[in-house]
N, C-alpha and C positions, 0 to 999 in steps of 0.2 A: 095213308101214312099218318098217325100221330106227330101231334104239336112238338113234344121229345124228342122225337125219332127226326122230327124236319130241324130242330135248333142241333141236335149233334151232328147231322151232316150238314150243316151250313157252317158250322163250327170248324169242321175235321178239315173240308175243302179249304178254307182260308189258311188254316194251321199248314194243310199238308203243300197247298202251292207256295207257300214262304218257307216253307224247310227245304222243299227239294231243290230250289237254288241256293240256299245257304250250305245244304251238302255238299251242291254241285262244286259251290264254287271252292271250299274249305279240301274236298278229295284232290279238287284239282294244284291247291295251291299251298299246303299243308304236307310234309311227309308223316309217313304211320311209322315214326318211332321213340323211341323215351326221351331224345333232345327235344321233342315238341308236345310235351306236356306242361300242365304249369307247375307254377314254382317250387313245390314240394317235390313232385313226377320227376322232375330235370335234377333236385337236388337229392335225394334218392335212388334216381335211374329206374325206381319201380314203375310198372301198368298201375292203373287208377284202381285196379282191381284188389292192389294190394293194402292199398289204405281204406277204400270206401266198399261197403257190400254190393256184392254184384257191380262193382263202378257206380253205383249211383251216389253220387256226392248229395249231401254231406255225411251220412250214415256211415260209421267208420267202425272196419275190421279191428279183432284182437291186434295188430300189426301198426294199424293207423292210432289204435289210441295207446300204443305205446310210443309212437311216433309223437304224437300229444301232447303225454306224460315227461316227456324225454327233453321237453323242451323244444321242438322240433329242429334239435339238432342234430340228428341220423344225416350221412350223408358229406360232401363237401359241398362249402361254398357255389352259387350260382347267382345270375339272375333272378333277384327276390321278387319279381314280380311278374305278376296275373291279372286278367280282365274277365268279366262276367257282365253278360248283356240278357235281356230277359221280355223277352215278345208275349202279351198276354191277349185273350179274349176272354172273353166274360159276357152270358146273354141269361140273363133272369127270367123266369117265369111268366109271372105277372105284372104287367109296369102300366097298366093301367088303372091302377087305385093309387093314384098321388093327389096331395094339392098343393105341391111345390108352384112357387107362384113362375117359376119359369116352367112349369110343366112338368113331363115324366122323364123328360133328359135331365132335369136338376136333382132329382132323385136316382136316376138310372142312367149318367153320365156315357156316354160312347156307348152304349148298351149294345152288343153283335158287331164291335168291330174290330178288328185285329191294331191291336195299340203299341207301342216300345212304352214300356213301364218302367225298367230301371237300367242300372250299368255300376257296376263295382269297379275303382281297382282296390287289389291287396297289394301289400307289403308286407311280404313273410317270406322267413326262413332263416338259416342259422348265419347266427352273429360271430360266436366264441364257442366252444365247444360246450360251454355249459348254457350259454345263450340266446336264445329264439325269438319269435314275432310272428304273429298273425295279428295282422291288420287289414279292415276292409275301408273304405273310404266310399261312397254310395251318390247317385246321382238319381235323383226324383224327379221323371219328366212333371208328374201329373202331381204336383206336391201342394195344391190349394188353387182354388178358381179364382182370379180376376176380376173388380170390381172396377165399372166405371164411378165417375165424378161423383155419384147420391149413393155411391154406396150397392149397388145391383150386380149384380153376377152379370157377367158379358160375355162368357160364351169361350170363353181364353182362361190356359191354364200357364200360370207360372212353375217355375223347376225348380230344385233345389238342390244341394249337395249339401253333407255333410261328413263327419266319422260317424262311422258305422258302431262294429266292433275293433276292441282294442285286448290283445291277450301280450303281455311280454313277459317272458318266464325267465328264472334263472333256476334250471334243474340239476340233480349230480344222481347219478345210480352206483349202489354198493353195492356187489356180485362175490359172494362167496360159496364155500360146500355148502352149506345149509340154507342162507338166504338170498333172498332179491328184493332190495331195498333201493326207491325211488324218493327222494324227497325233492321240492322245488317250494318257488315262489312265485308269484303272479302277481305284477300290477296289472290292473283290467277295467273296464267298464259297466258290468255289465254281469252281477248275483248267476251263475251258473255257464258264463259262457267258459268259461272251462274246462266243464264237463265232459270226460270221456265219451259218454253215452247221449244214443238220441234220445231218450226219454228226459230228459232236460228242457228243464222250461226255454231255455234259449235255444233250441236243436229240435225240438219236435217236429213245429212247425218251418219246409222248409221251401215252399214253392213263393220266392217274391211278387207278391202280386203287383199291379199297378193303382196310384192313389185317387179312384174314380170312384164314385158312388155307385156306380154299376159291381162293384167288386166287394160290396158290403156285407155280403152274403155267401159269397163264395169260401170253401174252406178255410184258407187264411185266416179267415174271420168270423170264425164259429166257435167254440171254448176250447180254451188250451189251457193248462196246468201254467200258474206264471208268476210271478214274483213280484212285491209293489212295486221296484226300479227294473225296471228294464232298460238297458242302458243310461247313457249318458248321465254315470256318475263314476264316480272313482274310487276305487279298493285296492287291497293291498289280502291277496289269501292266500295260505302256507297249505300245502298238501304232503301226504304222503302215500305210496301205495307198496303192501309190504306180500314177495311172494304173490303178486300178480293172484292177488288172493282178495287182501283189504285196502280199501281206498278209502282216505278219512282228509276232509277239509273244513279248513276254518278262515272266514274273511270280514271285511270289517269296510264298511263304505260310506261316504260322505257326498257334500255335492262337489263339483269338478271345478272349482274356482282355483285362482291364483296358478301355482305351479303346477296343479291339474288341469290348467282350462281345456290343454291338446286331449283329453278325454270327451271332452265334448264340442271340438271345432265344426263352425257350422251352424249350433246350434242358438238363437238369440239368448240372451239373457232372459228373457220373460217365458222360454218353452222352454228352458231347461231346470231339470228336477231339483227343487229345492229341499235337501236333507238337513234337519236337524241334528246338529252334531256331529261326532263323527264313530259314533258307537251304534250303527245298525248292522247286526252281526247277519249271517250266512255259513249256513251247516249244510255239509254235507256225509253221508256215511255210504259204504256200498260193498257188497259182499258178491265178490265175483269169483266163478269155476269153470274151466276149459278145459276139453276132453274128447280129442280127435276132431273133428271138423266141428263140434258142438261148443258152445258160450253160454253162459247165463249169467246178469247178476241179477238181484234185488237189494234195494237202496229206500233212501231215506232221505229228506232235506229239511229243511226250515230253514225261515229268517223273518226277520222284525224291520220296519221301517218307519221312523217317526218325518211324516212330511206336514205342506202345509195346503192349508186354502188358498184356491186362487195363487198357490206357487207362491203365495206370499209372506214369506220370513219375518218382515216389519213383527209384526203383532205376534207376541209368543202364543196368544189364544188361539191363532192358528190352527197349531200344532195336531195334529192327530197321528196315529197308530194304525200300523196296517202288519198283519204278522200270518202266516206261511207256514202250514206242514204238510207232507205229502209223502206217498210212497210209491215206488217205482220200482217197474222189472223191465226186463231184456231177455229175451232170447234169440238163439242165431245160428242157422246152421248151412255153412259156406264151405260145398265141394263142389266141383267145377263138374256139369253145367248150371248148377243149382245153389242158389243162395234163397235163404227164407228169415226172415226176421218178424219178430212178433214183439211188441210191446204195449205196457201197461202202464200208465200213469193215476195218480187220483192225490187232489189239493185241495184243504180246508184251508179257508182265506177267512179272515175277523176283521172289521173293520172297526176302530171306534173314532168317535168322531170329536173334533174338538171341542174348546171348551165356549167356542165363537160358533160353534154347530149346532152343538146343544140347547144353546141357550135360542136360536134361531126355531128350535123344536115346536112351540106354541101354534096352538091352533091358528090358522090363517082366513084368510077370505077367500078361499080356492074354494068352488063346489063343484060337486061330482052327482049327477044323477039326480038331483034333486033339484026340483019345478019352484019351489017355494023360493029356495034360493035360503035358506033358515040354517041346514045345515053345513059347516066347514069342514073341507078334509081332515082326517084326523092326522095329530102329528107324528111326526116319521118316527124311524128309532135311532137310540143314541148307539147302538151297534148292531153289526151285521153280518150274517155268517151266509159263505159261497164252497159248495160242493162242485168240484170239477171232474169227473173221470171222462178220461180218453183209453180207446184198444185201438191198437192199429196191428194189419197181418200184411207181409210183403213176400211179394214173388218175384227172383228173376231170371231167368233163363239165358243159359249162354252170355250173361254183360249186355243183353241187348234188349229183350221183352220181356215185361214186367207189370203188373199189378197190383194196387192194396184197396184193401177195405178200412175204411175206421167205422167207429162209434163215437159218438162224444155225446155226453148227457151234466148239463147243467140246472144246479140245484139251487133251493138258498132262499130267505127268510123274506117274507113278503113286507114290505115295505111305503107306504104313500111316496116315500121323496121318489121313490120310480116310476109312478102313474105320472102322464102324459097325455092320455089321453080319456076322452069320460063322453057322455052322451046328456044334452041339457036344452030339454025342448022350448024352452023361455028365453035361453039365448039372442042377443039383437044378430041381425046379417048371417043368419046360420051358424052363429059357431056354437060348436060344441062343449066349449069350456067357458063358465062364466067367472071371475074375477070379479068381485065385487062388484061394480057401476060399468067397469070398463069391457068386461070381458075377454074371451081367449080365445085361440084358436085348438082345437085337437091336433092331434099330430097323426097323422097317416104312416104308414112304412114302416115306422120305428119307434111309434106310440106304442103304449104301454097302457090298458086299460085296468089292469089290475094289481100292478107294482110287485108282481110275483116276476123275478126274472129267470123262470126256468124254458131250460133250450135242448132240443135233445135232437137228432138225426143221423144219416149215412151218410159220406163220403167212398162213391165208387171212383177206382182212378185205373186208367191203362198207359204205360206209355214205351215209347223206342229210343232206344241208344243207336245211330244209325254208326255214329262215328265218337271216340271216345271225348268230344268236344261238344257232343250236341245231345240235347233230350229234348225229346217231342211228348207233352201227355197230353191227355184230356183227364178233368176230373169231373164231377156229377154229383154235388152236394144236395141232400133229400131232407126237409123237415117235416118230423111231427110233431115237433110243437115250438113256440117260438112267444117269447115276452109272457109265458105263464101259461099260453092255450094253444089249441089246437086248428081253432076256428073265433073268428071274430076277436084275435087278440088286440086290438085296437082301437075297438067298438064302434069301425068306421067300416065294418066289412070284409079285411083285410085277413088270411088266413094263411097258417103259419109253411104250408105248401106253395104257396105264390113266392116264398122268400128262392125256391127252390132255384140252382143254379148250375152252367153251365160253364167249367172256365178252362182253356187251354192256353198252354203255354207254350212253348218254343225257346230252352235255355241254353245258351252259349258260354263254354268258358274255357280259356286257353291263357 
């Protein structure tokens, strides 16, 4: 039997002996009908099947993103709340090329064991009949490792909770002979979680992994199409969608202080995203057709964010520019037993750099590959351009078994300030990076030998709906190339196939 073939059945037995009591127990003590779904399901009365494709949340039907659209006020009044719990594994390839000083667990955290990674509540559903809410609120078992007294990782991980996502709308629909006209508003958190569509940088990627170094690799965490704020800041954006036809938004975001702070609770003041001003705009366009069990759109986004160094506002020199365009499809086709969804995304990302960046640009005493120790890294650049495309194809049969394949291939300008790691036979104590007098160390796993950050691979996934509360998957993320190469991207031996991973999950939500 292959190494592969013995990690996905070491995998599947863990996953499957903790689901089939969690079925057990949920069959036994759960009725199967529309008062025990969650909180949209119950305020609705719809199956999961009518908002999300195939039931697999979060990928939402023509139905669910009118539902959305609509403010998610369809429905009466309920119980606005839901919970979501999420069991992950995660077993890597390779985990024996580390020099993590606690070893290959410091690099490759819980590595093959079946973990609780997260747990959600939301707070959603209708307010007033023009009036809605989706809010998630998030609990991080595995949310940063434990230092004893000098400072050393001990083996202990602290938790955390925060706000998650924030959407609160106020929408009105005008229905006459000739049109259908949707317009709302959104205060939110969070450049695209709005979005109708999975193909949104906030929606694509949807399986919560757990926060372990073992999972560094795993889908979750391989190139998505994404926006420089990802949460936890604060917007205010007006949409329209005219004729279930044209979808067109406009938003405009800052950082979540003062009478924003509930946008980002949770989060300290030194991790949270510090926006310059309050004019960092967010576009969205989308050209959508429905035609018997058939869907398509093709869209369009962008947005600009001016943030800072080190999250730090003090010094206006800070300041730097990060700006967003990208284009996007959908398609979808949902007749009972069979739902199929395909999508396309792809994101040109510019970085430019402050004016405390730039000037940091000059040649340094960092050498790379060179014995004499004569020559300096050369200096980085003052801007930076990142190519993102994602495909993904979904299958699912009956609301119950289902499978996708992705693609994801990332691109984008080669760089020194990405190089990490280098090979330098004069080095004192073996390291491979010399510093001037003092010396460095290389970086293994997530060095970077050549400052090219190109990443390209598959994403195989299977998974079961046993009961409309539970999904069981495995996924089997494959690289051929990783940090710029194929082989020896790290120049410590380390090859972009060892990145290769294993993760399953086990997702709850009721």
């Amino acid at each position: 039997m292959s190494e592969l073939a013995k990690h996905i059945r070491r995998g599947f037995l863990k996953i499957a002996a903790f689901a089939s009591g969690v079925i057990a127990t949920l069959v036994m003590l759960v009725p199967l009908d529309a008062q025990a779904l969650p909180a949209f399901a119950r305020q609705t009365g719809q199956n999961c099947m009518a908002c999300h494709a195939g039931g697999q949340f979060p990928e939402l039907t023509p139905y669910g993103r009118m539902f959305k659209m609509t403010g998610y006020t369809t429905g009466a009044r309920g119980i606005p709340l839901s919970v979501m719990g999420v069991l992950n594994y995660a077993n890597v390839s390779n985990t024996s090329k580390s020099d993590n000083p606690t070893g290959p667990g410091g690099d490759f955290q819980k590595n093959g064991d079946l973990v609780f990674g997260s747990a959600s509540l939301f707070v959603a559903g209708k307010i007033t009949d023009n009036i809605g809410l989706f809010s998630q609120i998030t609990y991080n078992k595995y949310d940063h490792e434990a230092t004893d007294a000098d400072g050393n990782p001990n083996g202990h991980w602290d938790s955390h909770t925060n706000v998650d996502n924030i959407d609160l709308r106020y929408a009105d629909r005008f229905v006459d002979a000739n049109s259908d006209l949707i317009v709302g508003v959104s205060a939110n958190n969070n450049p695209s979680v709005t979005d109708p569509w999975n193909t949104a940088a906030a929606w694509m990627q949807y399986v919560p992994p757990a926060g372990l170094t073992s999972y560094q690799f795993a889908d979750a965490s391989t190139p998505y199409p994404s926006n420089a704020t990802d949460g936890n800041v604060a917007g205010l954006s007006a949409y329209a969608y005219w004729n279930q036809t044209i979808y067109a938004e406009l938003g405009f975001y800052q950082t979540a202080n003062g009478f924003f702070n509930f946008m980002s609770a949770g989060i300290s003041s030194a991790d949270k995203t510090q926006l310059k001003g309050d004019f960092n705009p967010y576009v969205r366009l989308a050209l959508n057709h429905e035609w018997g069990p058939h869907s398509l759109m093709v869209g369009a986004t962008g947005s600009e964010a001016h943030l800072y160094d080190n999250n730090d506002p003090s010094d206006p020199n800070n300041a730097f520019r990060i700006r967003n365009a990208g284009i996007d499809a959908q398609y979808q086709y949902l007749l009972d037993p069979h739902a199929i969804t395909a999508q396309f995304a792809y994101m040109k990302q510019k970085t430019d750099l402050s004016a405390n960046g730039v000037a940091g640009l000059a040649p340094s005493d960092i050498f790379f590959a060179d014995p004499g120790l004569t020559t300096p890294l050369a200096a980085g650049n003052s801007s930076d351009t990142t190519d993102t495309f994602r495909a993904k194809l979904t299958y699912v049969y009956r609301a119950q078994y289902g499978g996708s394949l992705a693609f994801f291939n990332l691109t984008g300008t080669t760089d020194t300030a990405l190089q990490s790691s280098g090979f330098e036979s004069t080095c004192t104590n073996g390291e491979l990076i010399c510093s001037g007098a003092n010396g460095g160390n290389s970086v293994r796993v997530n060095g970077n030998l050549s400052g090219d950050p190109a990443t390209r691979g598959m994403t195989y996934e299977l998974f079961w709906t046993p009961i409309q509360y539970i999904r069981v998957g495995m996924q089997y993320t494959a690289y051929n190339k990783y940090n710029g190469a194929s082989n020896n991207y790290d120049g410590l031996g380390r090859n972009a196939s060892d990145n290769n991973t294993l993760f399953g999950y086990v997702w709850l939500a009721y």
